[in-house]
N, C-alpha and C positions, 0 to 999 in steps of 0.2 A: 490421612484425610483424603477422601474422593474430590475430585478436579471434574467439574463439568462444564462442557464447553455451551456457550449460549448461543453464538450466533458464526457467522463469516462476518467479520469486520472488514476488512481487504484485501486484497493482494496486490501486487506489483506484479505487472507485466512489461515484458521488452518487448519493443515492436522498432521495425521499421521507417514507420512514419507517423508520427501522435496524430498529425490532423487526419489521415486517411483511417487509421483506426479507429479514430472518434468518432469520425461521420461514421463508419459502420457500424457500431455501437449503438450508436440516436437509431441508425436508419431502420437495421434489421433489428434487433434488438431491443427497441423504445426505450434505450437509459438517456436520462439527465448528462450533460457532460459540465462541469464544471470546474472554472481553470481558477488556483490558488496562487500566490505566491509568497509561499511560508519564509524567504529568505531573499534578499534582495536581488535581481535577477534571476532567480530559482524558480519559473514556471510550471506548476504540478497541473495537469490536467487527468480529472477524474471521471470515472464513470459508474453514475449514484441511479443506486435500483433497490425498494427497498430500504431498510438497516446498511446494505451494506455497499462497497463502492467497489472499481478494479480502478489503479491507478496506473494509466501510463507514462511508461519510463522510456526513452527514447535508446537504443544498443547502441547509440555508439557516446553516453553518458560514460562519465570517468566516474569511480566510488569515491572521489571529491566532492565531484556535481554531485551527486545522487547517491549520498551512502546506503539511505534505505532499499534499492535494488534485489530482488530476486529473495523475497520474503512476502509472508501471506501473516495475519492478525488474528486470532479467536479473542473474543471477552469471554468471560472465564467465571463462573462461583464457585468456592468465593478468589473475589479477585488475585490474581498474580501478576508479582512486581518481577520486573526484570532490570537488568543492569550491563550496560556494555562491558565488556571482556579485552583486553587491549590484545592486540593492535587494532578493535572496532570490527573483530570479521566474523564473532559470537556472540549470543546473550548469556547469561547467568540469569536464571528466572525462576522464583520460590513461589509460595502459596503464601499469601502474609497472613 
C-alpha cells in the first residue's frame, strides 16, 4: 500500500529564546503565535501559518519537560498510527 503525505503538520524547533523567536515569527514572517498548555505548567508556544504550525521548544528543555523535542508531523493517506518504542526515544508507526 502507497503512503502519501497530505500536508506539514509541524515541527519542533529549538531555539534560544521562545519570546525573541516568536516576535520574529509575528514580525517578519506574519504567523499567529499561539501559547497552549497541554500539561500542567507545560507552556507550548506555537507558530500557526496556514494547516500548519512550528512549535517552539526552548534548548535548554530536558526530554522530561519536552518529550516531543526535535521531531517534525506529516498527516498521512491513509492514515498511520504510531506507537512509542521504550525507553520513549522511537516511534513504531504502521499504515492502519
Amino acid at each position: 500500500m502507497t503512503v502519501t503525505v497530505d500536508a506539514l503538520d509541524h515541527l519542533v524547533v529549538n531555539v534560544k529564546d521562545v519570546e525573541v523567536a516568536a516576535s520574529w515569527y509575528e514580525r517578519v514572517l506574519g504567523m499567529k503565535r499561539v501559547v497552549t498548555e497541554p500539561r500542567p505548567g507545560r507552556k507550548v508556544t506555537s507558530m500557526h501559518f496556514g494547516r500548519q504550525k512550528i512549535n517552539l521548544r526552548p534548548h535548554t528543555a530536558t526530554q522530561e519537560q519536552w518529550f516531543t523535542g526535535r521531531h517534525f508531523c506529516w498527516p498521512m493517506s491513509p492514515p498511520v498510527t504510531c506507537t512509542p518504542i521504550r525507553p520513549k526515544k522511537s516511534w513504531n508507526c504502521f499504515v492502519s
